[in-house]
N, C-alpha and C positions, 0 to 999 in steps of 0.2 A: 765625778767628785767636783771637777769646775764650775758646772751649775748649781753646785749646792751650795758652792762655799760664796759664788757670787751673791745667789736669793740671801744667804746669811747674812752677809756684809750691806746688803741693798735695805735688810729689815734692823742695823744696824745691829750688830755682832762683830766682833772681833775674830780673822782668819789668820792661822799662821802657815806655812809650809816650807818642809827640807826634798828638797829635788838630789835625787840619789844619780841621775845620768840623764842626758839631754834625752832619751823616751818621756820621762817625766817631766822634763822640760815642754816640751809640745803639745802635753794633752793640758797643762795648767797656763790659762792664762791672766793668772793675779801673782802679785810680787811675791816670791819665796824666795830660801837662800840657797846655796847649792853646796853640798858637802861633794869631796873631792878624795878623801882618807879614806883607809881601809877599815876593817868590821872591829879589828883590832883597838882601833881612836874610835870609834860611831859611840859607846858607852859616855865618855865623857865628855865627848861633845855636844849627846841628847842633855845631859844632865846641866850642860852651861846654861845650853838654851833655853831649857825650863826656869830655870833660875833666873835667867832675865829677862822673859817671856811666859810668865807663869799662864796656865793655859786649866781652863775648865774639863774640857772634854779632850780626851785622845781619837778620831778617827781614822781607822785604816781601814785600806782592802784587804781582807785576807788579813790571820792574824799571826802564822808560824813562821813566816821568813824572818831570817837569822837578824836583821836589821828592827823587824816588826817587834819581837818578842825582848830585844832590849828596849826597844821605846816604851813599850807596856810598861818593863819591870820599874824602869827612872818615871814613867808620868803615874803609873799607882802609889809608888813612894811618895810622891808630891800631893797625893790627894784627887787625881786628875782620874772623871768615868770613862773609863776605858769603850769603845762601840765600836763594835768589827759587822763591817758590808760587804758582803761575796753575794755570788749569781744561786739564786735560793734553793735552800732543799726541795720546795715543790718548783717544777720546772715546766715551762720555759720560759715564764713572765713576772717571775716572783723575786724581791730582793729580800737578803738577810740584813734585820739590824739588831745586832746583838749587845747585850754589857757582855763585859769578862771576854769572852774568847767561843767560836764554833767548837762543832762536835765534842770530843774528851771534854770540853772547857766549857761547853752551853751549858746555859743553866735549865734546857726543859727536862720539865723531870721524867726519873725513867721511871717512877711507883706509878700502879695503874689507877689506884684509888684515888690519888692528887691530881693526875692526868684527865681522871673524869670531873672531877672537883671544879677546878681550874676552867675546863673549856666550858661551863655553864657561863662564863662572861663573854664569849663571843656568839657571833652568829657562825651560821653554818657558810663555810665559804663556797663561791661559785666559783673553780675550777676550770672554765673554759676558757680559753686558750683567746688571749686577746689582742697581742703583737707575737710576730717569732723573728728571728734574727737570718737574712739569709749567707750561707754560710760564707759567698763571698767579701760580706762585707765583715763578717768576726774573721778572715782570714787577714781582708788588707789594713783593719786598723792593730791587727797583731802584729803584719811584717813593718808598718811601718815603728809602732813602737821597739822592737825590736833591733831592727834594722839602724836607726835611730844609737840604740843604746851602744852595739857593734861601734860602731863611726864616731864614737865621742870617745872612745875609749881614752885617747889621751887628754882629752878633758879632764878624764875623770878617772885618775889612775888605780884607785884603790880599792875602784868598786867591782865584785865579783857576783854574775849571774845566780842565781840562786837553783835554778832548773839546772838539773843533770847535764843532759844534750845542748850543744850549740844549736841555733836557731836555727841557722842554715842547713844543718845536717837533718832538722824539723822540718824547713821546707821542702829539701829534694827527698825524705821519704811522703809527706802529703803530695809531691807532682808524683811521684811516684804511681802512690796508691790512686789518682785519680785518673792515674791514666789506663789503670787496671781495673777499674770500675768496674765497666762492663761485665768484664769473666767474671769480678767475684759476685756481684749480685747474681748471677747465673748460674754457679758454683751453690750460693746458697739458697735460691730458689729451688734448684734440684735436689740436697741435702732435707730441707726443710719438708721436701712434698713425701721423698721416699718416708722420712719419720712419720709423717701424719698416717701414712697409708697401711703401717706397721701398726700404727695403734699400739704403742708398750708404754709403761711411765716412764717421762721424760724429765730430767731434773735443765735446769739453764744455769750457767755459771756467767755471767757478765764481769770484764776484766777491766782492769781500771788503769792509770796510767801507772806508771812506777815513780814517773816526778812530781807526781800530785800527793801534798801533803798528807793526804786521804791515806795513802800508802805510808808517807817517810815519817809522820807523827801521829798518826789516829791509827795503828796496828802494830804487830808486835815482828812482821815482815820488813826485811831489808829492800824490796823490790815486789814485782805483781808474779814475774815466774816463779819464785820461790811461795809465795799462798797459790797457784795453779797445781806445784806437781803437789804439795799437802793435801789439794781438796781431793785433786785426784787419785790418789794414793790411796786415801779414805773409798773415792766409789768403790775402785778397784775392788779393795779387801771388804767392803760391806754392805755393796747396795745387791740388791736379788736381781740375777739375771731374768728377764732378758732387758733392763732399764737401760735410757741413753745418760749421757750428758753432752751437752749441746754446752761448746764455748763460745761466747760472744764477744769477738774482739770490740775495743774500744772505739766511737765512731772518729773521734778526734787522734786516732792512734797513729803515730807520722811513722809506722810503720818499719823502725829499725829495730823491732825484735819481731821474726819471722815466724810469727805466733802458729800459723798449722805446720811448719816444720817441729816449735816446739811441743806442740798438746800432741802433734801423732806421735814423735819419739818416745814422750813421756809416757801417752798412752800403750805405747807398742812394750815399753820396758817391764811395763805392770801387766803385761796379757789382756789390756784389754782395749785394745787400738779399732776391734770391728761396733764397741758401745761408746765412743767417746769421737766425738764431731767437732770442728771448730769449722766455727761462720764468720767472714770479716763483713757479715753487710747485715739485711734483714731488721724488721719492725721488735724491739725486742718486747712492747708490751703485749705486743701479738702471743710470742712468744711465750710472754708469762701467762695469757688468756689459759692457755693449753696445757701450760706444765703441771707434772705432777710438786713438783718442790721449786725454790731457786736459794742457789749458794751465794754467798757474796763476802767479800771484807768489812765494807761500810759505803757502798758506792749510791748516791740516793735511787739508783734503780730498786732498790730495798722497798722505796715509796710507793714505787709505783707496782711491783709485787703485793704491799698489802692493800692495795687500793682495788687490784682485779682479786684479792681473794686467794692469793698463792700463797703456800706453805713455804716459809722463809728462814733458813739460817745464817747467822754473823759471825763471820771469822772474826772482826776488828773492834773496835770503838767506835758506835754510831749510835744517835740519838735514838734510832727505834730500836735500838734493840733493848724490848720491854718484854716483861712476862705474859704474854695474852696477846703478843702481836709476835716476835720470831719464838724459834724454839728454844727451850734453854736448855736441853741436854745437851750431850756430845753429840759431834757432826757423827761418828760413826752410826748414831743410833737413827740420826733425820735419814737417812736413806731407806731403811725399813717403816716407820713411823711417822710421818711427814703429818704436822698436825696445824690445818687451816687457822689464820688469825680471827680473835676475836673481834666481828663486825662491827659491833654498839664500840668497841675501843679501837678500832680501826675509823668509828669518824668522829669521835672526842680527841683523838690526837690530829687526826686532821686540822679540826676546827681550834685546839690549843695552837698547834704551829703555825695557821695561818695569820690567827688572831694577834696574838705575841711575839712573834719573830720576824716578820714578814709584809714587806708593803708591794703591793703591783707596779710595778716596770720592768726597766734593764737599760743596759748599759751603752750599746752599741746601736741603736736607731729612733729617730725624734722622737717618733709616738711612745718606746718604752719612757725615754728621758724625760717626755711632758707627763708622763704618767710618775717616774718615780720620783722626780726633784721635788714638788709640793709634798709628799706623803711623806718624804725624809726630812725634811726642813718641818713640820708640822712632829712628828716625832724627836726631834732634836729639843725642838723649843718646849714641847709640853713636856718630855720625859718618854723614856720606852715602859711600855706595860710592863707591870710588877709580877717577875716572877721569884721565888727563893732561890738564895743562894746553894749551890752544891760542892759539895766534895768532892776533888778534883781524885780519880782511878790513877793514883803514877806510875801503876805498869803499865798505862800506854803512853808515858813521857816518851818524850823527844829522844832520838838516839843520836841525829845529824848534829 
């Protein structure tokens, strides 16, 4: 976001910023102020601010934390476009720039008729993969911002993490997990070859984090174990023997819920602990190449299931989930009936969400940054492509 707000202020623009804890302090190097109060004062102290800093546009990262979603509420009152930037539905080199709010709150439409409508303004996107991020460098610019926020604490007394887990408790389960590397890819290289060799329908459930707002505001779940024993509860009692289900822990998962002690419990409680697998490693679009169905919340592996052609249901609030792309019955019924998306709308929403949502870079290495800062700055100043407005589902409002 420094580079963009510099290119803004260089093409002369007016930039403002509130630094919530010296993390935020580090990665901004233009003059902001710094709030120090708790979540409790943040309401009308956004609201001073606007007032004597009246401000065009709102930009955030991410748009559900507790801080984000009062600035929303005080910069919409004022008249101020709201544009929320996260790491993009298509992955791994894609950024979101949104009005209004992601997922529940995006505005792409979920009608298939409008969806095809609509993507006749773009071209067809090219998909291939043109920076990626290596993961030790999304590690050290996360311990340092982190790390960072920790240490200013009395800086900054009133400010509270927004993420479940202490970061540190994040770090020693990722040393953890990397030190265990070895066995589990080994673990799930053996797991994966016995299923192929079986040849039976395989469904893939991919887990998601439980501090990821994807979980704590885009689903109707308090956490990711509680949609785990549901989905599985459902195979249990409904899919036809002799089918697997293959869970696929998260690869970012710092590893402090001991996910195959909890999928075998759960599977062993429901009887059926010899069809239900969990993998901590492994290729998952691979996976979906080969599966008979895939389960999910809203996790954008979704994406990449309709992109190979897999049969997909959504437990949560996510963009795809559209009639002609996941299934719209009950989960009970996807286990017997598992019914392939439609292709021609499988890349009309492609090509709407590339076109409309979506500019090529990332966050964390030059080549993403020289790729996304002109495309956001060029967006900003001409306007984000016009889509309608939607109706906001408030049964999947916010419970935290």
């Amino acid at each position: 976001m420094h580079e963009v707000a510099r290119e803004l202020v260089v093409r002369g623009h007016r930039v403002s910023r509130i630094n919530l804890h010296l993390g935020d302090r580090l990665f901004w190097r233009l003059p902001a102020r710094d709030y120090r109060g708790g979540i409790d004062g943040w309401r009308s102290y956004v609201a001073r601010f606007l007032d004597a800093d009246p401000i065009t546009h709102l930009f955030l990262l991410g748009d559900r934390r507790p801080h984000h979603r009062i600035a929303i509420e005080e910069a919409r009152a004022r008249g101020a476009e709201i544009i929320c930037s996260e790491l993009g539905y298509l992955r791994p080199d894609w950024l979101v720039l949104e009005r209004d709010g992601m997922g529940t709150y995006s505005r792409m439409p979920r009608d298939p008729a409008l969806i095809r409508s609509l993507a006749q303004q773009y071209p067809v996107p090219d998909l291939a993969v043109r920076c990626t991020t290596p993961f030790w460098r999304l590690a050290m610019l996360d311990v340092i911002y982190n790390v960072a926020e920790v240490l200013s604490r009395p800086l900054y007394p009133g400010y509270r993490r927004h993420a479940i887990h202490h970061p540190f408790a994040e770090y020693a389960g990722w040393l953890r997990r990397w030190i265990c590397g070895g066995g589990e890819r080994r673990r799930t290289a053996q797991t994966l070859d016995a299923l192929q060799r079986q040849e039976v329908p395989t469904f893939v459930l991919p887990l998601q984090l439980s501090t990821d707002y994807q979980i704590r505001d885009h689903s109707r779940y308090p956490d990711m174990p509680t949609a785990a024993r549901e989905i599985i509860a459902s195979f249990a009692a409904h899919s036809p023997a002799p089918s697997r289900l293959v869970v696929k822990v998260h690869p970012l998962d710092p590893g402090l819920t001991p996910w195959p002690k909890v999928i075998g419990e759960v599977a062993a409680q429901l009887g059926v602990a010899s069809r239900v697998h969990c993998v901590s490693s492994g290729d998952v679009v691979a996976m979906l190449r080969q599966a008979t169905g895939c389960v999910l919340v809203n996790s954008t592996v979704g994406l990449s299931a309709l992109l190979v052609g897999c049969p997909l249901k959504v437990m949560g609030s996510a963009i795809f989930d559209v009639t002609g792309l996941s299934f719209a019955g009950e989960l009970d019924r996807f286990w017997e009936a598992p019914a392939a998306p439609d292709a021609d709308l499988v890349g009309d929403f492609i090509r709407l969400l590339a076109g409309a949502l979506h500019v090529r870079g990332g966050y964390y290495t030059r080549e993403a940054v020289a790729m996304a800062v002109p495309a956001t700055v060029h967006r900003l100043e001409t306007g984000l492509p016009w889509l309608p407005e939607r109706a906001v589902d408030e049964s999947w409002a916010c419970r935290n």
